[in-house]
DRENSE-854001 format. One record per residue (C-alpha): residue in one letter; chain; x negated, y, z. Coordinates in Angstrom, 3 decimals, decimal comma. Each point is the difference from the previous one (the first is absolute). Layout:
REM residues N
   aa   ch          u          v          w
    A    A          X          Y          Z
...
This chain:
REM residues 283
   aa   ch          u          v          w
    X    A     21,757     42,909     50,518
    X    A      0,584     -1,996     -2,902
    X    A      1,084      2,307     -2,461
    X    A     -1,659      3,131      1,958
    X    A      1,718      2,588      1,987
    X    A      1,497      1,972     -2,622
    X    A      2,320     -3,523     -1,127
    X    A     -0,010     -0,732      3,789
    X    A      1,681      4,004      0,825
    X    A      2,244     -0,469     -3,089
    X    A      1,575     -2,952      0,905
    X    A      0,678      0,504      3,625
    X    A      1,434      3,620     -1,233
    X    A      2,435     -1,394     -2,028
    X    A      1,084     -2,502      3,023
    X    A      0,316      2,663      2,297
    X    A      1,664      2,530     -2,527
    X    A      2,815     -3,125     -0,975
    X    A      0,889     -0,130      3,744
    X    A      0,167      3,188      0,732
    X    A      3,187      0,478     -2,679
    X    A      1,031     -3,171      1,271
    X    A      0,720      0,639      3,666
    X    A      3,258      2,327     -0,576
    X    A      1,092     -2,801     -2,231
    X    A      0,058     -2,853      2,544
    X    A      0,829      2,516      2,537
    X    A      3,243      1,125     -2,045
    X    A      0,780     -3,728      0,298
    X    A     -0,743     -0,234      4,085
    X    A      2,861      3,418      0,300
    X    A      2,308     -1,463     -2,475
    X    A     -0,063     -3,129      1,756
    X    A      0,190      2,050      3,587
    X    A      2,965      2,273     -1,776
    X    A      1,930     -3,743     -0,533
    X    A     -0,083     -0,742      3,149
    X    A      0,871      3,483      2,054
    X    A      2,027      1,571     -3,258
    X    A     -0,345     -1,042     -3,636
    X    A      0,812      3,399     -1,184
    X    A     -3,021      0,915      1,757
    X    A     -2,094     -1,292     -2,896
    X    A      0,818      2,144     -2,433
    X    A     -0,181      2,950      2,952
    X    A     -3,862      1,559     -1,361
    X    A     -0,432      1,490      3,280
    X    A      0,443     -3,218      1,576
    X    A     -2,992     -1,832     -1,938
    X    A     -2,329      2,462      0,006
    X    A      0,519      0,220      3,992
    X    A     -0,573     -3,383      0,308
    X    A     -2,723     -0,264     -2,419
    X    A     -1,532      2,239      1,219
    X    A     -0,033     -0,884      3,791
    X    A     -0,537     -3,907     -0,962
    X    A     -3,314      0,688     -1,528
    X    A     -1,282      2,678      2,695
    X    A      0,615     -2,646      2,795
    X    A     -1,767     -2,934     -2,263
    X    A     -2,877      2,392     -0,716
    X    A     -0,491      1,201      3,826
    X    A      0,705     -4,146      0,566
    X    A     -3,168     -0,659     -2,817
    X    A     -2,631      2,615      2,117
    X    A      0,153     -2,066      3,247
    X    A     -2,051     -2,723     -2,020
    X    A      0,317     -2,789     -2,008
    X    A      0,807     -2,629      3,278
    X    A      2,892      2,148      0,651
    X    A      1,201      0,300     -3,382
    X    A     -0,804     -3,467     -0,824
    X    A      2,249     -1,439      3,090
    X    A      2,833      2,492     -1,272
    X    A      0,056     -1,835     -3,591
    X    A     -0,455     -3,497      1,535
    X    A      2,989      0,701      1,904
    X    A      1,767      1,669     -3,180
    X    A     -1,269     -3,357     -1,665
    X    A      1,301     -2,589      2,107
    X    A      3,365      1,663      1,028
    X    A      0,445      2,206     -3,410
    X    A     -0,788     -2,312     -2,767
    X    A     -0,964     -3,654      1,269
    X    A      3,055     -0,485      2,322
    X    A      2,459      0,989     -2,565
    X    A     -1,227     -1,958     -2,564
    X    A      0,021     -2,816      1,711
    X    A      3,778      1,132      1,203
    X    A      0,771      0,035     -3,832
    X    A     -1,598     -2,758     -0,931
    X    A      1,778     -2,569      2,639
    X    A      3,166      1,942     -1,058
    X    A     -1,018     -1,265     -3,763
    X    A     -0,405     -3,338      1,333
    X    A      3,133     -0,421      1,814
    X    A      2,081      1,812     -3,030
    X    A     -1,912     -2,824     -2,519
    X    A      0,907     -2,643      2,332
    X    A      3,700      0,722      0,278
    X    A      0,862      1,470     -3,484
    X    A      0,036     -1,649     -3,229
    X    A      0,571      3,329     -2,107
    X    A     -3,352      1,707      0,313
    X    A     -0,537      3,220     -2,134
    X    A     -2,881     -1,430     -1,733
    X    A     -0,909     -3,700     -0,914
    X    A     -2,969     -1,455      2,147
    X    A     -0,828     -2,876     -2,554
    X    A     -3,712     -0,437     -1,026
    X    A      0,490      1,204     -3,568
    X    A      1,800      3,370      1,123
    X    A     -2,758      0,623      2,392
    X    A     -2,884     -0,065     -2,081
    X    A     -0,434      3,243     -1,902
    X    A      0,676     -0,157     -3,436
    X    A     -3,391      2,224     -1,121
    X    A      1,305      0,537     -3,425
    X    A      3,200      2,219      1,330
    X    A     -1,753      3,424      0,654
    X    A      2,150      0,589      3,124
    X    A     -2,658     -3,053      1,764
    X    A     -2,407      2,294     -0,855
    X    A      1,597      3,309      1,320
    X    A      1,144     -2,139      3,342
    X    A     -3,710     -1,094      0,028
    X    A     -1,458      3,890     -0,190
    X    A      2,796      0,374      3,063
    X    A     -1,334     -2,630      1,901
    X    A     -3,712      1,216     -0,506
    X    A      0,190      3,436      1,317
    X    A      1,664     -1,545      2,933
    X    A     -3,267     -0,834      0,985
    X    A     -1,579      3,412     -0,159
    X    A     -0,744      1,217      2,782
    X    A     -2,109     -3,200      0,951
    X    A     -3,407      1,673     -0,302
    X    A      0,509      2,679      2,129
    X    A     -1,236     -1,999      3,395
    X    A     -3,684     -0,389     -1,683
    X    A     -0,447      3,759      1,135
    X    A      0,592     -1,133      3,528
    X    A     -3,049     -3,211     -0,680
    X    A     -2,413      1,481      1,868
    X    A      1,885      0,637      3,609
    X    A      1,534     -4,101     -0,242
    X    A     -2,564     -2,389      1,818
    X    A     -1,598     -2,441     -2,052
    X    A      1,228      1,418     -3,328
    X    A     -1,175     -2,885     -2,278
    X    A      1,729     -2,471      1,870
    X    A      3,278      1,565      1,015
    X    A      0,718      2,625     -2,780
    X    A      0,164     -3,254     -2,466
    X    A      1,700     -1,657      2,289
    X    A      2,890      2,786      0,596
    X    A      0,761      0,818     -3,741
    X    A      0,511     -3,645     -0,486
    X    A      2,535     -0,539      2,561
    X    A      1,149      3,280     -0,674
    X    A      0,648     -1,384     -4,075
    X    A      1,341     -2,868      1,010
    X    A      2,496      1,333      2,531
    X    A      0,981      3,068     -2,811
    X    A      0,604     -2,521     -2,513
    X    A      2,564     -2,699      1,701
    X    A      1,799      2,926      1,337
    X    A      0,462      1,764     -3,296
    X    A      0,688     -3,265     -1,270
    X    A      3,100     -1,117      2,057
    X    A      1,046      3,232      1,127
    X    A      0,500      0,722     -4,073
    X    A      1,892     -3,355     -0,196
    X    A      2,082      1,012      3,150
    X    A      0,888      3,306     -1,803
    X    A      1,215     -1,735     -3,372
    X    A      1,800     -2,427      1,290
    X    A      2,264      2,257      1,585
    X    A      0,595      2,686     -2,443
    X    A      0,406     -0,463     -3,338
    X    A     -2,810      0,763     -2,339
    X    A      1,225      3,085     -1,778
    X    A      1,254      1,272      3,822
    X    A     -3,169     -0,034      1,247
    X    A     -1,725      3,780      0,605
    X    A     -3,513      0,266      0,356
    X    A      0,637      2,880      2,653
    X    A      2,688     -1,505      2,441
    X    A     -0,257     -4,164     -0,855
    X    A     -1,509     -0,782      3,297
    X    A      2,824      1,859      2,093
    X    A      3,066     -1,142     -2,351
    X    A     -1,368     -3,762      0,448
    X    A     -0,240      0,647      3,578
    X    A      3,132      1,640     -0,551
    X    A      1,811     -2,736     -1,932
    X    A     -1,578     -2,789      2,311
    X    A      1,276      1,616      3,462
    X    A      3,593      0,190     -1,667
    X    A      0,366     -3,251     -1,037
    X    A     -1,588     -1,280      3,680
    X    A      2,169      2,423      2,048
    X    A     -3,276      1,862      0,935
    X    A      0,594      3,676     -1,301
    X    A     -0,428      1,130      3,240
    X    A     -4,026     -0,478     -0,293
    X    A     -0,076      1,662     -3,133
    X    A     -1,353      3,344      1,889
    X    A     -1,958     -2,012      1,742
    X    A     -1,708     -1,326     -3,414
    X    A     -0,441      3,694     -1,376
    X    A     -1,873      1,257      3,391
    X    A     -2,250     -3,213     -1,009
    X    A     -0,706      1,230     -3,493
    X    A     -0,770      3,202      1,017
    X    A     -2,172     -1,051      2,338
    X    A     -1,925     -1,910     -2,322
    X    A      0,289      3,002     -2,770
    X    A     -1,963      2,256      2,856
    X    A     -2,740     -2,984      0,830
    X    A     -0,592      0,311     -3,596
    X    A     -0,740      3,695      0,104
    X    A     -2,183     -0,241      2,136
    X    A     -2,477     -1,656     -1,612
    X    A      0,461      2,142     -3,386
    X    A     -0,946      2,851      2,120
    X    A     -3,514     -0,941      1,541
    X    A     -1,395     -1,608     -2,343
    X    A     -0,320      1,861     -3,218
    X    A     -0,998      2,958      2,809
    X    A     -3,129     -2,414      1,058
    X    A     -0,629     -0,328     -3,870
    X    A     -0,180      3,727     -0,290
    X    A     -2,103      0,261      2,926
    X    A     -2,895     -2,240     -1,212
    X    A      0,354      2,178     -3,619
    X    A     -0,361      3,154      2,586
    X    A     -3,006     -1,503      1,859
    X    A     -1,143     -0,777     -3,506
    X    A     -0,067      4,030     -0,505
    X    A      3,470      0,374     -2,408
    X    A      1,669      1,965      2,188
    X    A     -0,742      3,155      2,243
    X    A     -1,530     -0,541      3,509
    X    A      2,886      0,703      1,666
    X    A      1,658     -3,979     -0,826
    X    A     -2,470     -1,886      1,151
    X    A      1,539      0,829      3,358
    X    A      0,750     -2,916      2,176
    X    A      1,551      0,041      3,801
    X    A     -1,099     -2,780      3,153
    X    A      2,235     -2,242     -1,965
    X    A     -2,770     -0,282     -3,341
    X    A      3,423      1,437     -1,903
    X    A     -0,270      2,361     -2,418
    X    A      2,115      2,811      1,330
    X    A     -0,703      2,824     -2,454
    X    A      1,430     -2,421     -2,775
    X    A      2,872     -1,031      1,363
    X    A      0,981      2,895      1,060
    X    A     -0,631      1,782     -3,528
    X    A      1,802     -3,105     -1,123
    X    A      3,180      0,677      2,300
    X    A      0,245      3,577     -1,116
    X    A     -0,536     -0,990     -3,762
    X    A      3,029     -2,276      0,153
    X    A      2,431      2,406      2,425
    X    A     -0,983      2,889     -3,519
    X    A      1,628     -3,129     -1,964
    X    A      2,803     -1,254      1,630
    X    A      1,014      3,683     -0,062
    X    A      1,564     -1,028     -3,888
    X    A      2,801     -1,396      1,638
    X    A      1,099      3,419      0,821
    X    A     -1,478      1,773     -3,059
    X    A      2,039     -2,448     -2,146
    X    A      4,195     -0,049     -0,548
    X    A     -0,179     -3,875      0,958
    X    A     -1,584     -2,577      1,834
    X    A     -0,617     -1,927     -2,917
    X    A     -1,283      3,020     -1,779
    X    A     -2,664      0,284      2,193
    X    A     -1,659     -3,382     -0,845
């Protein structure tokens, strides 16, 4: 309203266009990660992705149409069992490890923590750190169905902040002060320090046990990405941007047109995985 509707379409476009690509990305991940722990040849097996990408995001889009409570308990439980728990699982890990080792991977003295800002890999980890936090704004499209939005929307992105930060905080720390610095991939850190930390402990047996959590919290994540750039697209419908046909909505106030377009748009993508001669071609 601000801007008018023609900025107001653009920009919730280009949200819902960026997740659309994105899906078969962090669904690659989910398969790979389900390939490591039925086969790990499987994840180079194209067949084998795109089955699973494919039938992941059906179920999470039929999941999304019975409403926003359903989908909403399905990523609180994602939350608390996919991302909180084993954070906190990694972080006491770190904790212990600190407390019993005197050769940690990285130096935790007050001069080596504060970022030197005149090195520009502070500023390249800082970019990193900021679109960690994208994402964020994609609950104000759900403001109007919360109860007392001016009071507990606040409310939940602060203690939502606060909770994100100390996490990424010491469950960074936990990571480097396992593996060394130049060890450390951006793709597979959190399962080799989970990894590294159940083999010193004895624990290797849970490390399946870890990667079902992970995934878990991968799906919880989805879940979200998928209903609410769809609700975006539904006010720029009701707003007249689209054909009649999208301003569809079931019992459940869900867009079902749009998601469903949505669905079919990204099962025409993922399709490159089979169109291309590898897996990593495809991206």
């Amino acid at each position: 309203k601000a801007f008018g509707n023609h900025v107001a379409f653009l920009a919730i476009w280009l949200q819902w266009i960026n997740t659309v690509v994105w899906y078969p990305t962090i669904l690659s991940f989910i398969a790979a990660t389900i390939a490591y722990l039925i086969n790990p040849k499987l994840a180079n097996d194209k067949i084998f992705l795109v089955s699973v990408i494919l039938f992941s995001f059906w179920i999470l889009t039929l999941l999304n149409l019975k409403g926003l409570k359903t989908s909403a308990k399905f990523a609180s439980f994602c939350a608390i069992f996919g991302m909180i728990l084993p954070m906190i699982i990694i972080i006491g890990l770190g904790i212990t490890w600190y407390l019993t080792h005197t050769n940690l991977e990285i130096p935790l003295t007050l001069d080596a923590m504060i970022p030197k800002f005149h090195q520009s890999q502070s500023w390249i980890s800082l970019t990193a750190i900021i679109t960690a936090f994208l994402g964020i704004e994609l609950a104000a499209v759900h403001v109007n169905q919360i109860e007392n939005p001016k009071k507990t929307y606040p409310f939940a992105v602060i203690i939502s902040s606060i909770i994100i930060i100390l996490t990424m905080l010491l469950g960074s720390l936990a990571i480097a002060v396992v593996i060394p610095q130049k060890q450390i991939s951006l793709v597979s850190g959190v399962v080799e320090a989970f990894s590294a930390y159940l083999k010193h402990f004895s624990l290797q047996v849970f490390l399946p046990v870890v990667v079902i959590m992970i995934l878990i919290g991968s799906f919880g994540g989805i879940v979200n990405w998928i209903i609410s750039p769809a609700k975006g697209l539904l006010q720029a419908s009701d707003d007249g941007y689209f054909p009649k046909y999208f301003d569809k909505t079931n019992r459940n106030d869900v867009p079902v047109s749009i998601l469903i377009g949505q669905a079919l748009l990204v099962s025409i993508i993922c399709f490159a995985f089979l169109l291309m001669p590898s897996v990593n071609g495809s991206y």
